[in-house]
Legacy VTK file of the C-alpha trace (Angstrom):
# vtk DataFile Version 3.0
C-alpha trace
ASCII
DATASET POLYDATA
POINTS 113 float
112.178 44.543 70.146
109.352 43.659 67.699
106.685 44.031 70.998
107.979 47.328 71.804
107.517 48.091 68.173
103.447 46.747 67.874
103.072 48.691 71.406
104.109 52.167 70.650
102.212 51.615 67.154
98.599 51.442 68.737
99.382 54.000 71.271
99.988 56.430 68.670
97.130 55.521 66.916
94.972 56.359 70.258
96.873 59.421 70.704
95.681 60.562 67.112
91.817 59.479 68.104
91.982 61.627 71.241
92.304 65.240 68.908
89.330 64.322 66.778
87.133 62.850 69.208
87.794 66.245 71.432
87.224 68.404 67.767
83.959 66.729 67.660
82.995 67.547 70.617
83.690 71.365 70.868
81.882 71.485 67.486
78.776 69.959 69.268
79.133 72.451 71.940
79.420 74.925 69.780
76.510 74.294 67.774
74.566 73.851 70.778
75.837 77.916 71.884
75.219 79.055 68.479
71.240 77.630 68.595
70.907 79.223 72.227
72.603 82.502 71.280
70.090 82.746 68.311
67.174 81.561 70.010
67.749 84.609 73.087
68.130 87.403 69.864
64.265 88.729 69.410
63.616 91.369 66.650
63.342 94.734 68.507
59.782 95.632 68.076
58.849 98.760 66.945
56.692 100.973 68.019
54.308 103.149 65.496
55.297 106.641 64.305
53.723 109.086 62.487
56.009 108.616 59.287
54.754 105.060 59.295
51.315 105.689 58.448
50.084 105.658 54.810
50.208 109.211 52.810
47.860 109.766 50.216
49.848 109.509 47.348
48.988 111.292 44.061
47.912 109.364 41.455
47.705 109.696 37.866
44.534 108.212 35.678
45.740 106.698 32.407
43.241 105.885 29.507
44.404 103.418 26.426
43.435 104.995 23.346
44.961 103.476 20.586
45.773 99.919 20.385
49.505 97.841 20.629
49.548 95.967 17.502
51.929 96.838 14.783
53.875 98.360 17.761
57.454 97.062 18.934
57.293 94.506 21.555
59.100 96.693 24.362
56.500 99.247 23.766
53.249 96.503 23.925
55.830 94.995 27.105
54.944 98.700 28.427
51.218 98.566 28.133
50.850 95.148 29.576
53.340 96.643 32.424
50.754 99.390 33.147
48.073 97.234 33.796
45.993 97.910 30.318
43.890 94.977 28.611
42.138 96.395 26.245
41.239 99.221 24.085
39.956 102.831 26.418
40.201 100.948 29.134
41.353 103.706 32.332
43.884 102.504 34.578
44.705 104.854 37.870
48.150 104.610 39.319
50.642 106.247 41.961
52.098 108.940 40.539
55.828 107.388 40.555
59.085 108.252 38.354
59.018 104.430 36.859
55.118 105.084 35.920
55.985 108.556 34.526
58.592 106.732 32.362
56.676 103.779 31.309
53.786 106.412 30.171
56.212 108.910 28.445
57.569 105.895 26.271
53.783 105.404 25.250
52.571 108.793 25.148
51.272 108.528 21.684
48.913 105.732 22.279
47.605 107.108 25.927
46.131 109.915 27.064
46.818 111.366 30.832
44.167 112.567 33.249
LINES 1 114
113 0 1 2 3 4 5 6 7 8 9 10 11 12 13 14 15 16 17 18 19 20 21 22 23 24 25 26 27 28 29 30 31 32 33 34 35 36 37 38 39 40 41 42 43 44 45 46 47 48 49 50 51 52 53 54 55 56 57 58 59 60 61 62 63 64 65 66 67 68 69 70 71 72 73 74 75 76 77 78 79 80 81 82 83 84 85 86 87 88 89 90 91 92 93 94 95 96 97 98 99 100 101 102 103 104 105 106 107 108 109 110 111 112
């Protein structure tokens, strides 16, 4: 009785390897699809319109007349932000609703062309 015992033992032990030997496989072969699936997938390409090409934007020419110091830091965080490094120095940029902000918070230390 004791042999039948030790011989159903290491069969079920090689039952149990079969499963995970098998999951280890169809993981490999899965990996393997997934890296051919992705390497068939090409970006479309696209082919050039007319709303792809550059508009002239309008621009707006900002001169620095008074100088940051003595001012609060989001406001000299502003100037730096619009490109200005010193004093009358004229800065052109697209005409944007973030660059109409940034100059309407400094308005009294600018002057718009």
């Amino acid at each position: 009785m004791a042999e039948k015992e030790s011989e159903k033992k290491p069969t079920a032990a090689k039952k149990a390897a079969k499963p995970k030997t098998e999951a280890k496989k169809t993981k490999a072969v899965k990996a393997e699809t997934m890296k051919a699936d992705t390497s068939k997938k090409e970006a479309p390409k696209s082919k050039p319109t007319a709303a792809a090409k550059p508009k002239a934007a309008a621009e707006v020419t900002v001169t620095l007349k008074k100088s940051g110091i003595g001012k609060a830091k989001d406001q000299k965080a502003t100037i730096k932000g619009l490109g200005f490094k010193r004093l009358n120095q004229t800065v052109t940029l697209k005409d944007t609703p973030s660059v109409r902000g940034m100059i309407n918070k400094i308005s009294h230390l600018v002057e718009v062309q």
